[in-house]
C-alpha positions in Angstrom: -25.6 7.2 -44.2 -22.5 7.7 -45.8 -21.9 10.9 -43.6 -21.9 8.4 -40.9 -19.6 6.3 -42.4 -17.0 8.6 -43.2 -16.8 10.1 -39.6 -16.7 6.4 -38.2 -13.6 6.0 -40.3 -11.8 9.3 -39.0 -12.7 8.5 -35.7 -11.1 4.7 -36.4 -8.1 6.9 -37.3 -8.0 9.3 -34.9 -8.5 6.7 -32.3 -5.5 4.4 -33.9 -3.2 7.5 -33.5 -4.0 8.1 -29.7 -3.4 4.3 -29.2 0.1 4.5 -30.6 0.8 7.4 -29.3 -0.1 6.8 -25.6 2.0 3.2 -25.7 5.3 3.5 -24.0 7.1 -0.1 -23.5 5.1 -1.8 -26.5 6.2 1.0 -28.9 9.6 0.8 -28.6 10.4 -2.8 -28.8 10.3 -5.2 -31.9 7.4 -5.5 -34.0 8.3 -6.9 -37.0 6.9 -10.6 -36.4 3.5 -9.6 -36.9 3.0 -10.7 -40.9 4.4 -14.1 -40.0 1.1 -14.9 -38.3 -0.8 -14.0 -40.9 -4.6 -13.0 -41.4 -6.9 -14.6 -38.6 -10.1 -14.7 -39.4 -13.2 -13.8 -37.2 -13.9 -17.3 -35.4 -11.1 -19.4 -36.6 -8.5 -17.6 -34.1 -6.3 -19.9 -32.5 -5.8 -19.1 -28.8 -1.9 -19.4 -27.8 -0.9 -19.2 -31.6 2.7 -19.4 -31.6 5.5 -18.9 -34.0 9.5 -20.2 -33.4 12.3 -17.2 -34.1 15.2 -18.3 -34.8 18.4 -16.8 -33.0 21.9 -16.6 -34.5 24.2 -18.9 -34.9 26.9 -18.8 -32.1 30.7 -20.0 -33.0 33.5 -20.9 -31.4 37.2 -20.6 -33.2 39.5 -22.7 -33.2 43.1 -21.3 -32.9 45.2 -23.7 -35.6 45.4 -24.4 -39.0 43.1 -27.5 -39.0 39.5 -26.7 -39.0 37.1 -27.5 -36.6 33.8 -28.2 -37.8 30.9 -27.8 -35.8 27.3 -28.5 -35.6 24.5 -26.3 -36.2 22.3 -25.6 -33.6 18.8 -24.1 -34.3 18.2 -22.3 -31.0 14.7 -20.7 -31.5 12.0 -18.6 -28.8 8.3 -18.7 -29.1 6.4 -15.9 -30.0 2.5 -16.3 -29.0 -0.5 -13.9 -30.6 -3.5 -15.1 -28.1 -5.0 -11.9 -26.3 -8.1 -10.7 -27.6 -8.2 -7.4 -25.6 -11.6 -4.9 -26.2 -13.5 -1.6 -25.0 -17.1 -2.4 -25.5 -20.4 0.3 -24.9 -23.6 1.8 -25.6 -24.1 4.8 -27.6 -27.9 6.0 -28.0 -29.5 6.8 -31.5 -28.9 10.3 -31.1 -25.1 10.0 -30.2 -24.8 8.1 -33.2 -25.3 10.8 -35.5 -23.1 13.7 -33.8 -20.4 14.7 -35.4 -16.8 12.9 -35.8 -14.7 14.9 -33.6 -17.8 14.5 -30.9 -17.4 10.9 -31.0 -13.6 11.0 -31.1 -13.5 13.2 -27.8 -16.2 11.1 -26.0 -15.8 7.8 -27.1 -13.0 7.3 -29.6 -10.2 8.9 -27.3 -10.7 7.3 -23.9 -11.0 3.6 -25.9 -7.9 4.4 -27.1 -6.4 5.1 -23.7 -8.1 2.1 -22.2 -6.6 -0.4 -24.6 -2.7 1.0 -25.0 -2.5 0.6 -21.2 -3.7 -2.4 -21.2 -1.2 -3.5 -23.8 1.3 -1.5 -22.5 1.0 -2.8 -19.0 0.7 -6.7 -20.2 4.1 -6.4 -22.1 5.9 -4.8 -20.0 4.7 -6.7 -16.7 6.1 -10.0 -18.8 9.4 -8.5 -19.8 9.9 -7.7 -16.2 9.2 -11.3 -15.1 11.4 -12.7 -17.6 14.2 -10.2 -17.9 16.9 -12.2 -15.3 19.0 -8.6 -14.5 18.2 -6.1 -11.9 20.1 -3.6 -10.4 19.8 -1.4 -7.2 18.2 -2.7 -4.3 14.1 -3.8 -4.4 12.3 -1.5 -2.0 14.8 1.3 -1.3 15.2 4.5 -3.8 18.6 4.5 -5.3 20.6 7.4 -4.0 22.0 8.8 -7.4 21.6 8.1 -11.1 24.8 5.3 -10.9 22.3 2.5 -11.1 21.0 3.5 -14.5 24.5 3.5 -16.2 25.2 0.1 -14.0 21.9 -1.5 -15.7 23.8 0.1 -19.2 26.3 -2.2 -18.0 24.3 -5.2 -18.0 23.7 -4.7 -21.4 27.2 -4.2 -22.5 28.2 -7.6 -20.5 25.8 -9.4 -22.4 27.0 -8.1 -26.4 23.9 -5.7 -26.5 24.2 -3.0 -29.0 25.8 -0.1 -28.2 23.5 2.6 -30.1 21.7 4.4 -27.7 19.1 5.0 -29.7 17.9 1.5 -29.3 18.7 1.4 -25.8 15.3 2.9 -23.9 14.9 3.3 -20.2 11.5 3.2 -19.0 10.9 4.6 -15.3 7.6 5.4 -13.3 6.7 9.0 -12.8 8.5 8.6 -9.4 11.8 6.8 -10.5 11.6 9.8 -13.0 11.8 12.6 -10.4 14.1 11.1 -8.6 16.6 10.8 -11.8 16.3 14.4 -13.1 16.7 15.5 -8.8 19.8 14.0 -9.0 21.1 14.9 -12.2 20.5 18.8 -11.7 24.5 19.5 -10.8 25.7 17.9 -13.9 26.4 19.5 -17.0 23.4 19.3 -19.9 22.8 20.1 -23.2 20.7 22.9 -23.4 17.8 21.3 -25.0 17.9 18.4 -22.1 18.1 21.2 -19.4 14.7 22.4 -21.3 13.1 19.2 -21.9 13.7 18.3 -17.9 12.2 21.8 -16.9 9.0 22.1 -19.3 8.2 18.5 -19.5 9.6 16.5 -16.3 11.6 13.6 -18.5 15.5 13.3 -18.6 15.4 12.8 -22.2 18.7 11.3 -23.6 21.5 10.9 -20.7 23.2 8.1 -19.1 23.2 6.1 -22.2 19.6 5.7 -22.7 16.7 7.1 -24.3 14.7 7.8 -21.6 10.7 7.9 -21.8 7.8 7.9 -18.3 5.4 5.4 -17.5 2.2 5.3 -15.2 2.0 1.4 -16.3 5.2 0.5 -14.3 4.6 -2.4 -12.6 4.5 -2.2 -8.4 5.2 -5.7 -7.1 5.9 -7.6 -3.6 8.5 -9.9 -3.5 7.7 -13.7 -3.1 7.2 -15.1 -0.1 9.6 -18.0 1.6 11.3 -19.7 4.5 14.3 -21.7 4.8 17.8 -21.7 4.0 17.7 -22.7 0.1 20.9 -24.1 -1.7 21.4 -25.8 -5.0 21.0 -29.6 -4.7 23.4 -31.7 -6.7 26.3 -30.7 -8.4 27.0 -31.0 -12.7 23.0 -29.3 -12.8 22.5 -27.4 -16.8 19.6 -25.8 -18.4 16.3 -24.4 -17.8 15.5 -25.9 -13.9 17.4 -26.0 -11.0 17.1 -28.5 -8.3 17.3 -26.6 -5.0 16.5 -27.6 -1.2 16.6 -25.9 2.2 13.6 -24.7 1.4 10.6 -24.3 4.5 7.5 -22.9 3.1 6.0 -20.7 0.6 5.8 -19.8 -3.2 8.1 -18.1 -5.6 6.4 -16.4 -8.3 7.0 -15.4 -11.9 9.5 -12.7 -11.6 11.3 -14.2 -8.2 15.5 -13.2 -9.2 18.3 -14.4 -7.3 21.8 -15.2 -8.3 23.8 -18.4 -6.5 26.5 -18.0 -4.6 27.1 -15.7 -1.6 28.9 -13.5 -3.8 31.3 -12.7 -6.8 34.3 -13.7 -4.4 32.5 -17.3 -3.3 33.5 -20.2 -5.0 30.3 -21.3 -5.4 29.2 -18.4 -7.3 28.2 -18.8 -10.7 29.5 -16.1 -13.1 27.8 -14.6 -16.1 30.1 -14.9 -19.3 30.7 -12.9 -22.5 28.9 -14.3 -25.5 32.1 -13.9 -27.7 35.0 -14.6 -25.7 33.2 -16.6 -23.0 35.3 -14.8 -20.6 34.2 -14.0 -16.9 33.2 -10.4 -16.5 33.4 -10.7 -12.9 29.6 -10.4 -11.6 27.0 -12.9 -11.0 24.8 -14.6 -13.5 21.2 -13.6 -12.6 18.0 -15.7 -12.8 14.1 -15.7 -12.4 12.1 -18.2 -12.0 9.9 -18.7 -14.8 6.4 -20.3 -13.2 4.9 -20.5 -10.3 6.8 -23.1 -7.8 5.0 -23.9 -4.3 7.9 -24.3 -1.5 8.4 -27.4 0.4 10.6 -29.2 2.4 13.2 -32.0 0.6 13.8 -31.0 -3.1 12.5 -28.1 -5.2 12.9 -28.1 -9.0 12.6 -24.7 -9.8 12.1 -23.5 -13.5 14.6 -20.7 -14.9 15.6 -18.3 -17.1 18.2 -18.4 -18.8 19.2 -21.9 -19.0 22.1 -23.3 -17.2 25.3 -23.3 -20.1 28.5 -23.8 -18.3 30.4 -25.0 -21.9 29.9 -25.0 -25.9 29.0 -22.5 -28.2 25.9 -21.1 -26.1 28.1 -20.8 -22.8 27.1 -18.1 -20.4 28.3 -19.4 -16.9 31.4 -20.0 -15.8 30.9 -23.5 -13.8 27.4 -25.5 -13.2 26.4 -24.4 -9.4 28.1 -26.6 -7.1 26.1 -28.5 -4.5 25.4 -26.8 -1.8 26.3 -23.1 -3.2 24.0 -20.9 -1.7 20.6 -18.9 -3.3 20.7 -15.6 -3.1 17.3 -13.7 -3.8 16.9 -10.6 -5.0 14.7 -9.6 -2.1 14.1 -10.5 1.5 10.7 -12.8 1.5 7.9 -10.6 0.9 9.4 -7.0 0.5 6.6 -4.5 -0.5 6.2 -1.6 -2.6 8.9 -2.5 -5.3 9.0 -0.8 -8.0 10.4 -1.7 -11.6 12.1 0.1 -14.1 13.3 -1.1 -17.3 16.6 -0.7 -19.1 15.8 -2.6 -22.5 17.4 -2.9 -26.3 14.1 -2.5 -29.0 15.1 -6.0 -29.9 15.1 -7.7 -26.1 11.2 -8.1 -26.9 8.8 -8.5 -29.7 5.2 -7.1 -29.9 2.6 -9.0 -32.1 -0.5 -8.2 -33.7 -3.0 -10.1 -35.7 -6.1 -9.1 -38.3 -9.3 -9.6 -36.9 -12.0 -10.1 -39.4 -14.2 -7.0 -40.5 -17.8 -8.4 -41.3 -19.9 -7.2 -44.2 -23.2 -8.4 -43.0 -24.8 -8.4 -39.2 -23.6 -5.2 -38.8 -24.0 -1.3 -39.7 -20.8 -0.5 -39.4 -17.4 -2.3 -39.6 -14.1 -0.7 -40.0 -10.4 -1.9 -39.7 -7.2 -0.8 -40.2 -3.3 -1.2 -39.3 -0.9 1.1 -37.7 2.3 1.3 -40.1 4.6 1.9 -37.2 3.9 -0.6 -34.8 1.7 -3.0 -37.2 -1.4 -3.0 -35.1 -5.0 -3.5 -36.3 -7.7 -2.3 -34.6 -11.3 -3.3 -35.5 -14.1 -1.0 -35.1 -18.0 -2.4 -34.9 -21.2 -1.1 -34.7 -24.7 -3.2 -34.7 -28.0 -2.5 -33.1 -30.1 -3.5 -30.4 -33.3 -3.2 -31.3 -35.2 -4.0 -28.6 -33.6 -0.7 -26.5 -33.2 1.4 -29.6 -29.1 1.1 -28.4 -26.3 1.0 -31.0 -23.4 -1.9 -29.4 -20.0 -0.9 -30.2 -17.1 -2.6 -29.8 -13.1 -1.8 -30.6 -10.7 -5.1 -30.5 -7.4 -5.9 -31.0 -5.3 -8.9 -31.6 -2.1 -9.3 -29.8 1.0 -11.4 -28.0 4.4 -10.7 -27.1 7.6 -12.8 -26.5 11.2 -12.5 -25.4 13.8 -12.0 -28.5 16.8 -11.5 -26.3 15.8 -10.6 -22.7 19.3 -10.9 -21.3 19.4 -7.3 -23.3 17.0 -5.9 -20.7 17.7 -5.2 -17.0 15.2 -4.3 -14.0 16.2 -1.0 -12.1 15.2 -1.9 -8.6 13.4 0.9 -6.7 11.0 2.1 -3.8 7.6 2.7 -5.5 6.8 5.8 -3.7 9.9 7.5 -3.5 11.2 6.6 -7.1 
């Protein structure tokens, strides 16, 4: 028996590893939130758990010799731990007793793979939804590698930091082809020239670290009618009363800007953090929730807020009424395809402690990832009546958005990159 326990645990360990390893979007972002949850114990989880991170302070200065005091203003974003994600099979009485690296290879590795894409996918489909900046156009391969160092941009409009090794871009497989295709007249570092011809990646270029995922999420565009416009003028925060509107349903994820363009009146600006200065594009937004479409007036829930003064500003006016909604994409464009220019601290990744039971089962295992702070459980009990041993691997997990104005969407054509 204790044979049988000591493989279990090196094939917990093994199987931790792989997990990690195989993660592409969940690895690389925060995870540093995961002790404020806490231990959770076995039926006393609390579904949508939720801590409040507080964001830094924001000033403005005063230019004269009298101060200017001003209030402080907690601004804080949820973090929520309430996925309970697990592979679950059947392994016969004779399986049970093979040999660790047996168990790891048949059971242990493709558990592993099954749960870090789930996790992986999850996250990153959420930080795409609530990321408000894109660039390119959704549907169409861009036609050189311009529109990675414009979503660099992005970042730099809104104060990201400029290390690029916290700046990761995550492409598909295709966006990835289509980037190295492009960049093969340029000058590279040896080692990148390498990288690109015996593994496929870019590796570090363009200001990004540069990593390939199969978990890149293919969308279709929401679906609309009408001529929508914003609906009364001196509008702020997070929802946006709109009209013009025929029929249909924006979704999660649905970006437009307002205005016709940077050169309208209308349009509404993005802003530096510091200076609160225009940098002469438009302020993007998604729509947070899922908004049926209507004639008469639409409030429509948004990301970010609607800040056209104090110390949080980042428009240059409240929309005007009547200043035009732009989408991102004509109603119902297919096949779009989603990259991801992100800062490690845009998002956090979460994970909680299951319990491990001592009694009910034969075999029980847990333990924690030091990189990325997950736990996984391991469990094994039998079923008697079919002489089958049930086992089970869990984990605990959540995610949230830190700073997602630090991320940016690289628009593509899901087939053709």
């Amino acid at each position: 028996m204790a044979n049988t326990w000591q493989n279990t645990q090196v094939v917990l360990w093994k199987t931790l590893a792989r997990w990690k390893n195989n993660l592409k979007f969940a690895r690389n972002v925060d995870h540093s939130y995961s002790e404020e949850f806490g231990a959770i114990v076995g039926s006393h989880n609390k579904p949508g758990q939720t801590i409040q991170v507080l964001k830094p302070q924001r000033f403005v200065v005063t230019a004269s010799q009298a101060a200017t005091f001003q209030g402080i203003q907690n601004i804080t974003t949820p973090l929520t731990m309430s996925i309970q994600a697990n592979v679950a099979y059947l392994v016969s009485s004779a399986e049970r007793y093979l040999n660790a690296d047996h168990m790891y290879e048949k059971f242990g590795k493709p558990a592993a793979d099954a749960l870090s894409n789930y996790v992986d996918y999850q996250a990153f489909l959420y930080a795409t939804q609530v990321a408000p900046n894109w660039v390119g156009t959704p549907g169409t391969r861009p036609t050189d590698n311009g529109v990675y160092l414009d979503a660099g941009v992005m970042l730099d409009n809104y104060n990201a930091p400029m290390n690029v090794s916290d700046r990761m871009m995550l492409v598909s497989p295709q966006q990835m082809r289509s980037a190295i295709s492009y960049d093969q007249t340029l000058f590279h570092a040896g080692q990148e020239i390498e990288q690109q011809y015996r593994e496929g990646t870019v590796g570090e270029a363009h200001g990004w670290q540069w990593f390939k995922s199969q978990n890149t999420p293919v969308i279709t565009s929401s679906t609309f009618a009408g001529t929508p416009v914003v609906q009364g003028a001196g509008q702020t925060g997070s929802s946006l009363i709109t009209s013009g509107w025929t029929s249909g349903t924006l979704t999660p994820g649905f970006h437009f800007t307002i205005g016709s363009n940077t050169a309208d009146p209308n349009a509404v600006l993005g802003v530096n953090a510091q200076n609160r200065a225009t940098f002469g594009k438009q302020q993007c937004f998604t729509v947070t929730a899922t908004t049926p479409l209507t004639s008469g007036n639409i409030t429509i829930p948004i990301y970010p807020a609607i800040q056209p003064t104090g110390n949080y500003q980042n428009v240059n006016q409240s929309p005007p009424s009547g200043a035009a909604i732009t989408p991102w994409a004509p109603s119902g464009t297919t096949n779009i395809v989603t990259g991801l220019g992100f800062h490690e601290k845009s998002f956090a990744v979460v994970y909680g402690k299951l319990d491990v039971p001592e009694k009910g089962v034969i075999e029980a295992f847990g333990d924690t990832d030091p990189e990325t702070g997950c736990f996984m459980r391991y469990m094994m009990y039998l079923d008697g009546d079919n002489d089958n041993w049930k086992v089970r691997w869990d984990i605990l997990f959540g995610f949230g958005a830190l700073y997602p104005e630090w991320a940016c969407l690289v628009a593509g054509n899901a087939a053709q990159g």
